[in-house]
C-alpha positions in Angstrom: -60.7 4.6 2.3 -58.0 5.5 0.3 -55.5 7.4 1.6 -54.1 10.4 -0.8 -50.1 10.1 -1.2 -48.0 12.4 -2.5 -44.5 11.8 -3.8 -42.7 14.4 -3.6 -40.4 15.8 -6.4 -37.0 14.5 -6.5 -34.4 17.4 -5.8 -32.3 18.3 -8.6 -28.6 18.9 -7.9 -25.7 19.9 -10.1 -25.5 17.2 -12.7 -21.9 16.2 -12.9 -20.8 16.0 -16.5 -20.7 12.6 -18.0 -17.1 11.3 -18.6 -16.8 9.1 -22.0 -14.4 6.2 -22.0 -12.8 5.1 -25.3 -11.2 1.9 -25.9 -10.2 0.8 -28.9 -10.2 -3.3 -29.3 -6.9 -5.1 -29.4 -6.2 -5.5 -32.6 -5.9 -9.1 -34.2 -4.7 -8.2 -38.0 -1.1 -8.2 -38.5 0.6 -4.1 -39.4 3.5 -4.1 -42.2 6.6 -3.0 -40.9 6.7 0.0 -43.3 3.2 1.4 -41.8 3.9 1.9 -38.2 4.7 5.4 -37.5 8.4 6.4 -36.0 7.7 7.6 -32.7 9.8 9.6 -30.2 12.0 6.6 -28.1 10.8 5.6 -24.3 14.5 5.6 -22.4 13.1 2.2 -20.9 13.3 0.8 -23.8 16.6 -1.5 -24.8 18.1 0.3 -28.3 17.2 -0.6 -31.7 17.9 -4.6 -32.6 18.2 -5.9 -29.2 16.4 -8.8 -27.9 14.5 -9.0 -24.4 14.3 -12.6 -23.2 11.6 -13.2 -20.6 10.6 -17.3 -19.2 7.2 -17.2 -18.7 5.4 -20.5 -17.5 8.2 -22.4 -18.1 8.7 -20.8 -22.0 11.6 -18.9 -23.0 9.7 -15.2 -24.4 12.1 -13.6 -27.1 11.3 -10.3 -28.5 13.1 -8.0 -31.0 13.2 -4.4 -30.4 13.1 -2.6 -33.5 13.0 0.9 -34.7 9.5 1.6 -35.0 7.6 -1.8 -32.6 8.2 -5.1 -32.0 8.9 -8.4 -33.1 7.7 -11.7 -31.8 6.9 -14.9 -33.2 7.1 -13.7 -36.3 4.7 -11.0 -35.7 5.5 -7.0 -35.3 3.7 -5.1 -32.6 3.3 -1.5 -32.6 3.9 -1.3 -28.5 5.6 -3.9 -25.8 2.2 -3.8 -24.1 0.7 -5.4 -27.0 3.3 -7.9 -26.7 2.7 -8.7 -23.4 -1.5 -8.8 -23.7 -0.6 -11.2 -26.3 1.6 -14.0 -24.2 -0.9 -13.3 -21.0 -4.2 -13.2 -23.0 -4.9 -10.0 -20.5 -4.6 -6.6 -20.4 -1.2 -5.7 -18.4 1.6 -3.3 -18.7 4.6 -4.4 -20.9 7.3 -2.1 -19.2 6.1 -4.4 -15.8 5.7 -7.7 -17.4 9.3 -7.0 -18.9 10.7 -5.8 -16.0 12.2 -2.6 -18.0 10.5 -0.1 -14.8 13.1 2.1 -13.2 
């Protein structure tokens, strides 16, 4: 004999509104100096044409600040964070890996 069971509904609650992530990949291709857009200064940021100097596992990190990103080995970087994902191959903050936090 079989016994008759019934499930019962599940309760609906209040669906909470899905929150959409987006995150754009680092990007690999190099940017022409002329392209990047001028943007408004960060006052942790060294001025214009100085160099931050960093050792990192034993290497001595140089990066030019310029106008509009910056400069290392060769390559220009839109942000300092950039920089830094790039010497740590992870994603960190460049202001913290810099030291250049208040």
């Amino acid at each position: 004999m079989k016994k008759n069971t019934k499930k019962s509904a599940p309760k609906t609650t209040s669906a909470k509104p899905a929150v959409l992530r987006v995150v754009s990949p680092i990007m690999q291709a190099e940017t022409a100096l002329e392209n990047l857009p001028v943007r408004p200064r960060d006052n942790r940021l060294p001025a214009p044409g100085s160099i931050i100097t960093k050792t990192y596992r034993g290497k001595t990190i140089e990066v030019k600040v310029l106008e509009n990103g910056f400069e290392y080995e060769g390559k220009v970087f839109k942000s300092i964070s950039r920089v830094a994902m790039t010497i740590v191959k992870r994603q960190i903050s460049g202001y913290v890996f810099f030291g250049l936090t208040k």
